[in-house]
KEKE-3310 file (N, C-alpha, C; in steps of 0.2 Angstrom, whole numbers, plus 5000, padded with zeros to 4 digits):
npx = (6095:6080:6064:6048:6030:6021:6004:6003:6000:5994:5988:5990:6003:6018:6035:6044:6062:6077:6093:6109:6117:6128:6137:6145:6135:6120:6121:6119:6106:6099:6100:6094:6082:6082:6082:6069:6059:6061:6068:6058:6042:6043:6050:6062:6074:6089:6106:6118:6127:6124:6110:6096:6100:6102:6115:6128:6142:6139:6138:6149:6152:6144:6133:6119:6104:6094:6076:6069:6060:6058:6055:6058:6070:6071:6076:6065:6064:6073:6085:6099:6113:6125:6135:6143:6158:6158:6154:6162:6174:6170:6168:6156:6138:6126:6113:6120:6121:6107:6107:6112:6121:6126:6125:6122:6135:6145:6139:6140:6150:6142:6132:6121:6115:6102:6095:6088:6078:6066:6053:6045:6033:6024:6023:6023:6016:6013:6024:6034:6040:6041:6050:6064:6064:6066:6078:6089:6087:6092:6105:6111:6110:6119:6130:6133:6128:6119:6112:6098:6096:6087:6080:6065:6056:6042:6029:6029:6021:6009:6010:6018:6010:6003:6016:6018:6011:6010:6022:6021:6010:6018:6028:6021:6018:6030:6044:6061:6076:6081:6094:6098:6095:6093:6098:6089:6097:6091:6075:6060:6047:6039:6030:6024:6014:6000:5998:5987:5979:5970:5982:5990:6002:6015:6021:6036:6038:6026:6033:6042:6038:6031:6040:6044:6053:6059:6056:6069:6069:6064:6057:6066:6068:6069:6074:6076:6071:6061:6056:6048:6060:6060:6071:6074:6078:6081:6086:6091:6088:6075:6066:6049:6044:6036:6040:6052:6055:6050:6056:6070:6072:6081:6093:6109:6122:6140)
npy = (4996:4993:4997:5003:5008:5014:5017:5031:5038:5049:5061:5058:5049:5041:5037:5025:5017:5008:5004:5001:5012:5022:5032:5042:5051:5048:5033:5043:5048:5035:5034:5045:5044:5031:5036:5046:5036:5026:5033:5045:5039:5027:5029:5024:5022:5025:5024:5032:5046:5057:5069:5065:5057:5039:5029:5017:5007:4998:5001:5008:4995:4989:4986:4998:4997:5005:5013:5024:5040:5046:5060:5065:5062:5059:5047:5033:5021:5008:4998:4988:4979:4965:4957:4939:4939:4952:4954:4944:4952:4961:4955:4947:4944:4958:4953:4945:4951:4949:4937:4919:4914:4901:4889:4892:4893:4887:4893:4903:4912:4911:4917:4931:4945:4954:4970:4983:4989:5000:5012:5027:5033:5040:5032:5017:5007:4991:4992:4996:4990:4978:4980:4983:4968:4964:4971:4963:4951:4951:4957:4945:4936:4940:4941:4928:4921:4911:4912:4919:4929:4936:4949:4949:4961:4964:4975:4980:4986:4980:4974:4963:4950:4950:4946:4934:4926:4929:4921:4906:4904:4904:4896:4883:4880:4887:4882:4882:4869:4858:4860:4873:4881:4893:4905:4916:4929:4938:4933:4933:4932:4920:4911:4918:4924:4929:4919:4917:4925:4938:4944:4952:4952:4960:4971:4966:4954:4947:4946:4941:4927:4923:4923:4909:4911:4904:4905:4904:4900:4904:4921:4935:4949:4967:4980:4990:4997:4992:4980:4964:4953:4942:4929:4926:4915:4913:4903:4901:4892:4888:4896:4904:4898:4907:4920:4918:4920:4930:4940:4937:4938:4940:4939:4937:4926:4933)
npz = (5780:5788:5788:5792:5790:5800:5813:5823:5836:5837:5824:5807:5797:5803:5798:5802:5807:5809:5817:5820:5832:5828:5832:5850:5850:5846:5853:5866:5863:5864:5877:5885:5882:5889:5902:5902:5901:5910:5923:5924:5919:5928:5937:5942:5952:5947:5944:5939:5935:5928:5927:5919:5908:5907:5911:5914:5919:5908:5896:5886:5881:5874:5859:5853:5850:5837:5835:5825:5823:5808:5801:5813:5816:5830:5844:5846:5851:5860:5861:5870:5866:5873:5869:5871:5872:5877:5886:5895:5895:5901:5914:5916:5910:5912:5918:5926:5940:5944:5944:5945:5933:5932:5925:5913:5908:5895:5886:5885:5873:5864:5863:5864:5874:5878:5885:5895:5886:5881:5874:5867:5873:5863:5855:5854:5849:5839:5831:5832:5842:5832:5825:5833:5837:5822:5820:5832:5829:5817:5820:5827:5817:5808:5815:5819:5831:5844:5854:5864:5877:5892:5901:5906:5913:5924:5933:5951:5956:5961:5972:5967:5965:5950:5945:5949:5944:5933:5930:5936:5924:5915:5918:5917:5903:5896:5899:5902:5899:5912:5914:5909:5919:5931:5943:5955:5968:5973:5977:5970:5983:5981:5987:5995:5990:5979:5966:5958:5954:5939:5929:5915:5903:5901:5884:5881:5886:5879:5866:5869:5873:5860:5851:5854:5866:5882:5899:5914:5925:5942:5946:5947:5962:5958:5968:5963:5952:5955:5949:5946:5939:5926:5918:5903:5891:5871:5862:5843:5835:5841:5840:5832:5818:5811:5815:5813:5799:5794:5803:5800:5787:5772:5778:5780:5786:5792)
capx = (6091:6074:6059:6041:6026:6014:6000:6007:5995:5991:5986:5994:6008:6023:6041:6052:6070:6081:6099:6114:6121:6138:6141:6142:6129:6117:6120:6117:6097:6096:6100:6090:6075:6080:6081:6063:6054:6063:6066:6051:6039:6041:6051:6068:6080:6097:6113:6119:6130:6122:6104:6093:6103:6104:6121:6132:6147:6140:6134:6152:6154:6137:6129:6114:6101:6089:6073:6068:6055:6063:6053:6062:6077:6070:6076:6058:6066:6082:6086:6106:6115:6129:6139:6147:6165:6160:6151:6168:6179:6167:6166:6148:6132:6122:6109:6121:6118:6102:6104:6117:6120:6134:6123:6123:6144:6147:6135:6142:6154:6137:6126:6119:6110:6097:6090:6088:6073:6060:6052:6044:6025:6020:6027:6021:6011:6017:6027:6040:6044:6044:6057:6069:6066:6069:6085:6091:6087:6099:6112:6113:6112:6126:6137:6136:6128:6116:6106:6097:6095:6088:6075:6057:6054:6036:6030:6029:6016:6002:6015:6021:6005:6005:6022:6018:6005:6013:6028:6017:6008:6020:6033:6019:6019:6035:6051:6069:6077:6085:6102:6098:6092:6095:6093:6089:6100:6085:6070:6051:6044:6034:6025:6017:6010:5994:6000:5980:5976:5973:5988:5991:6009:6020:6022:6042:6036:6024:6037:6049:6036:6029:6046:6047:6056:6059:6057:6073:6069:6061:6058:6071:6065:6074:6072:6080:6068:6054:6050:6050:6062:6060:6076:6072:6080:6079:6089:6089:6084:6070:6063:6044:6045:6032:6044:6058:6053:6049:6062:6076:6072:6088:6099:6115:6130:6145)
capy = (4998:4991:5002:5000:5012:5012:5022:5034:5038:5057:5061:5059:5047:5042:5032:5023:5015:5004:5004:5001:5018:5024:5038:5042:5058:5042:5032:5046:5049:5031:5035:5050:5040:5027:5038:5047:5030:5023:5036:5048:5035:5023:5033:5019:5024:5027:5025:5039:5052:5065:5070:5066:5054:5031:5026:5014:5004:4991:5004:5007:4989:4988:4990:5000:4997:5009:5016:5032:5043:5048:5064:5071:5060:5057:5042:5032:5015:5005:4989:4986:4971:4963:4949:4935:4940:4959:4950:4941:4956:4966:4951:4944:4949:4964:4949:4941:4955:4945:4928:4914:4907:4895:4884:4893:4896:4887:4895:4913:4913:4911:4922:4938:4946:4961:4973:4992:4988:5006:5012:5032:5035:5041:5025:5011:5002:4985:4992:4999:4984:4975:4983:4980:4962:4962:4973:4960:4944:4952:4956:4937:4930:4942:4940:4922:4920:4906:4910:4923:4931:4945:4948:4952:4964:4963:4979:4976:4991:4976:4969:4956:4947:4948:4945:4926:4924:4925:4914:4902:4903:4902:4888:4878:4882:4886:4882:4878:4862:4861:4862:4880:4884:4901:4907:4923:4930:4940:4930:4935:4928:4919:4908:4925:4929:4924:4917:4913:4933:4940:4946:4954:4950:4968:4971:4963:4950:4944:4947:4936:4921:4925:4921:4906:4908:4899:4903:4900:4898:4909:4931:4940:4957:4973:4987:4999:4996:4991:4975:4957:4951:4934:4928:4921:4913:4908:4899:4906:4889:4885:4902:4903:4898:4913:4924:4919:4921:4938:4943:4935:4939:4943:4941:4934:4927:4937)
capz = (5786:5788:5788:5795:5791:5807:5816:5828:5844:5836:5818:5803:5798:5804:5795:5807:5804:5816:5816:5827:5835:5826:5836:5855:5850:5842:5861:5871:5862:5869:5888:5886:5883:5893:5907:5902:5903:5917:5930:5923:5921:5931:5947:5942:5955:5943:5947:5932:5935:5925:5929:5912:5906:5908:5908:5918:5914:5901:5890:5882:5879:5871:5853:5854:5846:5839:5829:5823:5817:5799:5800:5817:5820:5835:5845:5849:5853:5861:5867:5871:5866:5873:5866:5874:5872:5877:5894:5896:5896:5910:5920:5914:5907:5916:5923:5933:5944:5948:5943:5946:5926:5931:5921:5903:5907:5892:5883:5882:5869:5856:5867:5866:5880:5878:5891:5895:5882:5881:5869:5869:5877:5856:5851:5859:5843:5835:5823:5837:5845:5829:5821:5836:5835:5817:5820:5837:5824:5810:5822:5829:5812:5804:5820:5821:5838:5842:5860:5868:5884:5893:5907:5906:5921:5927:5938:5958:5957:5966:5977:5964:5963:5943:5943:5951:5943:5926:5930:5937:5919:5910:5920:5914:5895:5892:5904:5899:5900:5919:5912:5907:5924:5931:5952:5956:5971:5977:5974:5972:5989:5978:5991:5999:5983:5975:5958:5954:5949:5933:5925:5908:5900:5895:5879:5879:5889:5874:5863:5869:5873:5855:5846:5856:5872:5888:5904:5917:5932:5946:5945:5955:5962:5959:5971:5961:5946:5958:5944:5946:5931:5921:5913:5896:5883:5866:5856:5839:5832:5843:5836:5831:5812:5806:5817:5810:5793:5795:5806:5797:5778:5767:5784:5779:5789:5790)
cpx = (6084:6071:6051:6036:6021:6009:6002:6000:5993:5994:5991:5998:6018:6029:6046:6055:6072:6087:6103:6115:6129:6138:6140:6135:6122:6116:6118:6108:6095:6097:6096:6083:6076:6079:6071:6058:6057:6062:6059:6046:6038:6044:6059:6071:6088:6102:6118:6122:6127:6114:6100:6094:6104:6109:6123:6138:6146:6141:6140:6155:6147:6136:6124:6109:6092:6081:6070:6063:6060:6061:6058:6068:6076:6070:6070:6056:6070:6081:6096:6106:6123:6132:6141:6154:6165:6162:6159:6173:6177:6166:6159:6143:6129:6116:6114:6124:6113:6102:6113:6116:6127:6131:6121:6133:6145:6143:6138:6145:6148:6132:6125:6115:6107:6096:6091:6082:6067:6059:6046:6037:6020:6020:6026:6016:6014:6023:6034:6045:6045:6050:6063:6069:6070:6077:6089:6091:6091:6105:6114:6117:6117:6131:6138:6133:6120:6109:6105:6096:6092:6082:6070:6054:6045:6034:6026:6023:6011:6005:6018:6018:6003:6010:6023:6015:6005:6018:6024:6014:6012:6028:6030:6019:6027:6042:6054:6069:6079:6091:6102:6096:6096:6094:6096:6092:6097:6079:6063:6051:6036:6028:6020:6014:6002:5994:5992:5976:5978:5979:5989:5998:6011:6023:6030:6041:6032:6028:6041:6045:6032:6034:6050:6051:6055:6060:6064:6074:6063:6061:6063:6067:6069:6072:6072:6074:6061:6049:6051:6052:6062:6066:6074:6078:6077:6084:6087:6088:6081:6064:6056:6045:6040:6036:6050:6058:6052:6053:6070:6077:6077:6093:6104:6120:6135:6152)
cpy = (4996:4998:4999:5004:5010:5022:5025:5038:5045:5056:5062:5050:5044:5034:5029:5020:5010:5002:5003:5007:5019:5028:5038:5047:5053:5038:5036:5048:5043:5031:5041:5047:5034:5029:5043:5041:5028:5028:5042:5044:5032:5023:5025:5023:5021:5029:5032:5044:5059:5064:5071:5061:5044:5030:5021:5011:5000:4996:5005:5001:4986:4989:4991:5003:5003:5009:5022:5034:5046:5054:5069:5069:5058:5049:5040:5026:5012:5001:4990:4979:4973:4958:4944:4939:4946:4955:4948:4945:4961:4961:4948:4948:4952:4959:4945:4946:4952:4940:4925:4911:4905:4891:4885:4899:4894:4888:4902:4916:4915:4913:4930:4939:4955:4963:4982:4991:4995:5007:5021:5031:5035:5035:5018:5006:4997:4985:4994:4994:4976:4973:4982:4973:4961:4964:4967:4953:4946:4952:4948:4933:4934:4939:4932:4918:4916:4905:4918:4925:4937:4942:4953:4957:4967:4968:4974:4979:4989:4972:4964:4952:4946:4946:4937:4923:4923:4921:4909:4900:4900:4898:4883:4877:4880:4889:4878:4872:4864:4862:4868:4884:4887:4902:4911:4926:4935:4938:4934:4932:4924:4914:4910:4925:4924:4924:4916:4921:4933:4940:4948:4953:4958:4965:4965:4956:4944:4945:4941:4927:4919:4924:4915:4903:4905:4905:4901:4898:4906:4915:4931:4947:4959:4975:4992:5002:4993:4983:4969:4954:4943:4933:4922:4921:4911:4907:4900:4899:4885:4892:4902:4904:4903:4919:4925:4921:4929:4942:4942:4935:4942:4944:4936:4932:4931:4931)
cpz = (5785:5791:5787:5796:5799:5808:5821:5831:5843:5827:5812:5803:5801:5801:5800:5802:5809:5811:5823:5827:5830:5826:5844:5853:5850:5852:5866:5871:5865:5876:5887:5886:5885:5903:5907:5905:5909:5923:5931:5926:5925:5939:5948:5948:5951:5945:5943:5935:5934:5924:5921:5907:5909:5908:5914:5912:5908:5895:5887:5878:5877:5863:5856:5849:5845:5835:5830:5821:5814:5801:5806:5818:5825:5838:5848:5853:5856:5863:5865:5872:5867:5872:5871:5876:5875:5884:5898:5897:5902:5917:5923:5912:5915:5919:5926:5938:5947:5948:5943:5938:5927:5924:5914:5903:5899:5884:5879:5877:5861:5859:5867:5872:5878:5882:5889:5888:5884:5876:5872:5869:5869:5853:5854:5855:5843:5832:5826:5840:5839:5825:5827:5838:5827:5819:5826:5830:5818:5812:5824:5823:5807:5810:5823:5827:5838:5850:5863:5872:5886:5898:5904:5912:5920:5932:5947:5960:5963:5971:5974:5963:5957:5942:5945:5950:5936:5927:5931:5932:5913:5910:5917:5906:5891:5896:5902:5902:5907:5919:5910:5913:5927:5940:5952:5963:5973:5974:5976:5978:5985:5982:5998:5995:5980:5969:5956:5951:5945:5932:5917:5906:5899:5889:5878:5881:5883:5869:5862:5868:5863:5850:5847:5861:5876:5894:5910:5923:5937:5948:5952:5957:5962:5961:5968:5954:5950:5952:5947:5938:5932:5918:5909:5893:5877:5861:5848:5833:5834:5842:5834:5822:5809:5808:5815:5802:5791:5796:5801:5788:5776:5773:5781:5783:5788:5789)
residu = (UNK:UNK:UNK:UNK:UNK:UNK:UNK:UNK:UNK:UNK:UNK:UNK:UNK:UNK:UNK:UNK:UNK:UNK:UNK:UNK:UNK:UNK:UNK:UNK:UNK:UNK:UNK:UNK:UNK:UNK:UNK:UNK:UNK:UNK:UNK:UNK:UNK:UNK:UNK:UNK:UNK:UNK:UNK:UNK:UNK:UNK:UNK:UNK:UNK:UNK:UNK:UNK:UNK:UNK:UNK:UNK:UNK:UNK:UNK:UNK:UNK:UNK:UNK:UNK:UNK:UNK:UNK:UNK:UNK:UNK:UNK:UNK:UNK:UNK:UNK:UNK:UNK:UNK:UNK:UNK:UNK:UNK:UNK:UNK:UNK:UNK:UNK:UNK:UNK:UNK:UNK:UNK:UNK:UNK:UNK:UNK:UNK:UNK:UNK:UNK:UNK:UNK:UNK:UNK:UNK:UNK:UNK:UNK:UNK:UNK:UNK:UNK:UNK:UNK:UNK:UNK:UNK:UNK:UNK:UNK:UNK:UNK:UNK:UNK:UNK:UNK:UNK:UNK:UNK:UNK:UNK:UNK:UNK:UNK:UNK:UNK:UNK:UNK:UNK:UNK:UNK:UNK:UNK:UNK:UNK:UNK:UNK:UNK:UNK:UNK:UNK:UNK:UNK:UNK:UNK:UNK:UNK:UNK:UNK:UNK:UNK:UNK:UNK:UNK:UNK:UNK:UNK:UNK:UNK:UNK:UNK:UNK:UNK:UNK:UNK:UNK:UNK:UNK:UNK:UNK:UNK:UNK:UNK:UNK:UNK:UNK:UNK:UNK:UNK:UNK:UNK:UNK:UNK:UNK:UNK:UNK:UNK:UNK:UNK:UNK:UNK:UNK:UNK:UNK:UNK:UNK:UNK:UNK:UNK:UNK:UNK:UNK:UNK:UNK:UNK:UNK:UNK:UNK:UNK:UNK:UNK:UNK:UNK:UNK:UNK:UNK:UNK:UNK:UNK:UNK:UNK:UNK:UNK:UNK:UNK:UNK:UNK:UNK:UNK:UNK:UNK:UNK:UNK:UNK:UNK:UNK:UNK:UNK:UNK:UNK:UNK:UNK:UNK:UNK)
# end
């Protein structure tokens, strides 16, 4: 289990962890804070049965990834991964809900896809979102798996106006080959928008362009989630060689 001292946002210290979930009780502390951040925070409209709680159908065909304060147990982190072979037994990854990937079909088999990414209100340092990168980058390279996927969602808060304004940034930097391309089956209206405003990148968002990824084409909007998502990749050896270094210390094949 990896373990990351950090400064925690009120006094004193605090010890996090990161691990996969090996119980339902362990997944359900991540719906629980995927539902605080999501439908608290940000006013998500959730599909969930049970009031309080994140779930849908992927989640049992999912590992979920977590980290923890040691001192409360308290889950403070998650990101949910899917595999290829799970994707293939639900009938595809959780982004082809927005996006058409005909063009990474023969991809899947050595794919993971991440998403449901949050992280608690106290918890929001470096040290939070590093440790579920490290944990994502151990699982890959134990379980064999060689690309990764997931969406960036970008809030719509300004009408989508940051959200066109960073693709627009960073189609020029750092966009896949065309053969990786991706379409959004509800698309930004990006040729309303003023792609030339400011813009600040979210947390995951530098995250992802920070260890290397691409880019696959043009944000879809969700309504339900009110964001503009980005579907990235990155190929676990087009990686940022400082990033990988770090993330991947003492990872073994299985």
């Amino acid at each position: 289990m990896l373990q990351l001292e950090s400064r925690p946002s009120r006094p004193g210290r605090v010890r996090l962890s990161v691990s996969l979930a090996r119980s339902a009780d362990e997944v359900r502390g991540a719906q629980k804070l995927r539902w605080r951040v999501f439908a608290g925070e940000l006013g998500a409209r959730l599909s969930s049965d049970e009031a309080g709680v994140d779930k849908d159908r992927f989640d049992g065909h999912c590992e979920h990834l977590l980290v923890r304060d040691e001192a409360s147990d308290e889950v403070v982190g998650t990101y949910r991964i899917l595999t290829g072979p799970s994707a293939r037994d639900l009938g595809g990854f959780y982004s082809a809900q927005e996006f058409d990937l005909s063009r990474l079909a023969h991809l899947a088999d050595r794919t993971v896809e991440i998403g449901r990414s949050c992280i608690h209100p106290d918890y929001r340092g470096g040290a939070t979102m590093a440790l579920l990168w490290s944990g994502i980058a151990q699982f890959m390279v134990s379980r064999r798996f060689d690309h990764l996927i997931g969406c960036a969602s970008v809030s719509m808060s300004d009408g989508g106006h940051g959200a066109a304004s960073l693709y627009n940034r960073i189609r020029i930097a750092s966009s896949s080959p065309v053969d990786y391309r991706v379409f959004p089956k509800c698309p930004l209206p990006l040729a309303r928008l003023d792609a030339t405003r400011p813009a600040e990148p979210p947390a995951l968002l530098r995250g992802y362009l920070r260890c290397g990824a691409q880019v696959c084409g043009e944000p879809a909007w969700d309504p339900d989630f009110n964001t503009a998502d980005l579907f990235m990749m990155l190929p676990l050896a087009r990686m940022d060689t400082r990033y990988a270094r770090h993330f991947m210390k003492d990872v073994r094949p299985q």
